[in-house]
C-alpha positions as CSV (number, residue, x, y, z in Angstrom):
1,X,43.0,-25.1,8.5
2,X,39.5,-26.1,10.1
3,X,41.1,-25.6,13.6
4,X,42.7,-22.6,13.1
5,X,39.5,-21.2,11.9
6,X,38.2,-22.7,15.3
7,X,40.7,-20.6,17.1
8,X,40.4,-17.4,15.6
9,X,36.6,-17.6,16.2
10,X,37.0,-18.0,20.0
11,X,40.0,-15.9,20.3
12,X,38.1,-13.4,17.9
13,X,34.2,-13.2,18.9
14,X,33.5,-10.2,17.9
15,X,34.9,-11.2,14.5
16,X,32.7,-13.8,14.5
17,X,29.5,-12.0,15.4
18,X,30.7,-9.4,12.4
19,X,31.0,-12.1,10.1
20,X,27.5,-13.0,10.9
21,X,26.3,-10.1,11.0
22,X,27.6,-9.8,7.4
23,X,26.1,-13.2,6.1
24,X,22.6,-12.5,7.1
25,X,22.5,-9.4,5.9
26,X,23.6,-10.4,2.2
27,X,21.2,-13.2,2.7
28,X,18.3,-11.0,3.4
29,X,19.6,-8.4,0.5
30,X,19.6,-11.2,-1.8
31,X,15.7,-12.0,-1.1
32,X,15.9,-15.2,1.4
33,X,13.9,-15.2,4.1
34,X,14.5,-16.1,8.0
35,X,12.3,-19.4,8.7
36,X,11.5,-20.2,12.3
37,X,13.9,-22.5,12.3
38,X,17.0,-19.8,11.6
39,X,15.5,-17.8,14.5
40,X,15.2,-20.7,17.2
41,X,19.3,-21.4,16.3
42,X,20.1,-17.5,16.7
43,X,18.1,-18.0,20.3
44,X,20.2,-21.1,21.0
45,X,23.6,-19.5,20.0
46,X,22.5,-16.3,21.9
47,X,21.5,-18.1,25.0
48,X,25.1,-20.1,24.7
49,X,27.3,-16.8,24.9
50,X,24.8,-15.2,26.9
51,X,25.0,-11.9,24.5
52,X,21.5,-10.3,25.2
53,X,21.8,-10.5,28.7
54,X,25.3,-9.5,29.3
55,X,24.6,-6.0,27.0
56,X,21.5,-5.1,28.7
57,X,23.5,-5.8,32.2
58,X,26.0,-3.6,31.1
59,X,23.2,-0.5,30.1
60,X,21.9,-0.8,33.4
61,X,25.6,-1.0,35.0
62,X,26.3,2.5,32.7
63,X,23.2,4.0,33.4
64,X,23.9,3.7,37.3
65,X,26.9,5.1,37.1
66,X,26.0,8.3,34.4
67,X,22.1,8.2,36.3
68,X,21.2,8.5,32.7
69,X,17.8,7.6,33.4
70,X,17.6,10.3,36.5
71,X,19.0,13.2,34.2
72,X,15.9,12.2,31.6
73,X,12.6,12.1,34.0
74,X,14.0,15.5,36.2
75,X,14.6,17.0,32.4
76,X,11.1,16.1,31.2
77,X,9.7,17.4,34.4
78,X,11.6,20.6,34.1
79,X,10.7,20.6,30.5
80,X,6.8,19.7,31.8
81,X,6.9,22.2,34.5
82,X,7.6,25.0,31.9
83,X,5.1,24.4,29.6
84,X,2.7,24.6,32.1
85,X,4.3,28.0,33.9
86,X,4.1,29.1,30.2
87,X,0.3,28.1,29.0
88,X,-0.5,29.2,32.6
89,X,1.1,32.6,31.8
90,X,-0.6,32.7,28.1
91,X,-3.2,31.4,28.4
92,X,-3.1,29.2,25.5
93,X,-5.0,26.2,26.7
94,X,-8.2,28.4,27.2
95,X,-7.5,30.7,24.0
96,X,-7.3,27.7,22.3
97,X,-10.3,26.0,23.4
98,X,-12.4,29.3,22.8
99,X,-10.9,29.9,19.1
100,X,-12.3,26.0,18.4
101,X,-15.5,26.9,19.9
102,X,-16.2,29.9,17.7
103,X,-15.4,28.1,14.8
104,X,-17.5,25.5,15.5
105,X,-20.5,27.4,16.1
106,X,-19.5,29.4,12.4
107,X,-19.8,26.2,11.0
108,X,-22.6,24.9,12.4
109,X,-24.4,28.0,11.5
110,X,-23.4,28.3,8.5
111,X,-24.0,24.6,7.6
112,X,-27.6,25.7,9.2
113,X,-27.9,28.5,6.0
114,X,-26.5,26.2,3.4
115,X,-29.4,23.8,4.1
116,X,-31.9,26.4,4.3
117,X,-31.4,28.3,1.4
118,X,-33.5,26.2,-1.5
119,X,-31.2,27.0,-4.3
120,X,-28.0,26.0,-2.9
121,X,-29.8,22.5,-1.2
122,X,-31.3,21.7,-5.0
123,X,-27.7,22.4,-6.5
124,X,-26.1,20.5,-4.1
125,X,-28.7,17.5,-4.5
126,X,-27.9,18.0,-8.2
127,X,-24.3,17.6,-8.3
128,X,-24.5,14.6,-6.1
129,X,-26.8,13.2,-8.4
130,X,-24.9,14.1,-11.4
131,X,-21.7,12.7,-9.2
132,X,-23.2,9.6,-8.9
133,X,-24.4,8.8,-12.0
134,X,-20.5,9.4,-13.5
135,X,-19.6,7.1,-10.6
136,X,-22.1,4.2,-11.5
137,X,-21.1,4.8,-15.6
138,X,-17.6,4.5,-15.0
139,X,-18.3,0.9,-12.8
140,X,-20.1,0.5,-15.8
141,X,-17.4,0.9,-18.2
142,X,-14.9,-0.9,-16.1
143,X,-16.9,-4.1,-16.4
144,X,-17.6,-4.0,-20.1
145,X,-14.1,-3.3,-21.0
146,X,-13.0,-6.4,-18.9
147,X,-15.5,-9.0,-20.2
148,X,-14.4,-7.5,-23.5
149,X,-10.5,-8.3,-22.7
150,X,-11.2,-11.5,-21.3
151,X,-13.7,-12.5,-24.5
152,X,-10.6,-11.5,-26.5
153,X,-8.0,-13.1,-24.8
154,X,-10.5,-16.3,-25.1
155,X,-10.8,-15.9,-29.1
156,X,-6.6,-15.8,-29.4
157,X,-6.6,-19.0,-27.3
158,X,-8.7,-20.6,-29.1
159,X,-7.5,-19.9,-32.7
160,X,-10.4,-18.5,-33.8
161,X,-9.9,-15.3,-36.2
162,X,-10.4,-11.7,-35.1
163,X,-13.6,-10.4,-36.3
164,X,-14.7,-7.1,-36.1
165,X,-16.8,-7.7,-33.0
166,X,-17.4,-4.4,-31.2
167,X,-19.5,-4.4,-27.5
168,X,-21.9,-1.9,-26.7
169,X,-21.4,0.3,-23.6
170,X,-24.5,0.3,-21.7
């Protein structure tokens, strides 16, 4: 039964290269992973039938007779050529570039009046201050609550009873 197995996989290769096809993709949908060593033998059995080679031969041998690759670059210079013909028309390089500009300056200058006017500088100061202080409180927190937890988990490993023990947030 071996040899007819044997048989059927040269007779069939694309059979066989399904079937393979099949088994590593149930082994890599079952969580195993593809060690260097799997890879090296897929070169090796690649190499022997030639397979990588052979398929990109035959995209070049396809491509030279559709000119494929000819229709694509005289397309994207078309393609090219008429947006150009069309910002050229439009103007929408240079609109754009002038729109940016305006709003820039805008911004700058009203950046420029934020920072000038006292009351909205001192509010602003404020809030980051206030923002900050939350921020450093809440680091605070964080680190009490885990030296806490891990005291805790220490006192149920050891076997010692649970005491009203309470930790002051700083």
């Amino acid at each position: 039964m071996e040899s007819d197995e044997r048989t059927e996989s040269r007779v069939g290769g694309d059979n066989v290269v399904h079937k393979a096809e099949d088994v590593v993709n149930t082994m890599l949908a079952r969580g195993f992973t593809l060690g260097k060593d799997v890879v090296v033998k897929a070169k090796a059995f690649d190499d022997k039938l030639d397979f990588t080679s052979t398929v990109g031969a035959k995209a070049v041998s396809i491509d030279k007779k559709i000119g494929m690759s000819e229709k694509f670059t005289m397309g994207t210079s078309v393609v090219n050529g008429k947006v150009k013909e069309m910002d050229q028309k439009f103007q929408v390089s240079d609109k754009t570039k002038s729109v940016l500009s305006a709003a820039e300056q805008t911004v700058g200058s009203a950046r420029l009046a934020i920072m000038k006017n006292w009351c909205v500088f001192t509010s602003a100061s404020w809030v980051t201050s206030v923002f900050s202080k939350v921020a450093k409180a809440t680091t605070n927190i964080d680190i009490v609550t885990k030296e806490k937890m891990s005291s805790e988990e220490q006192q149920k490993g050891s076997g010692s009873p649970r005491g009203n023990s309470y930790t002051r947030i700083r």
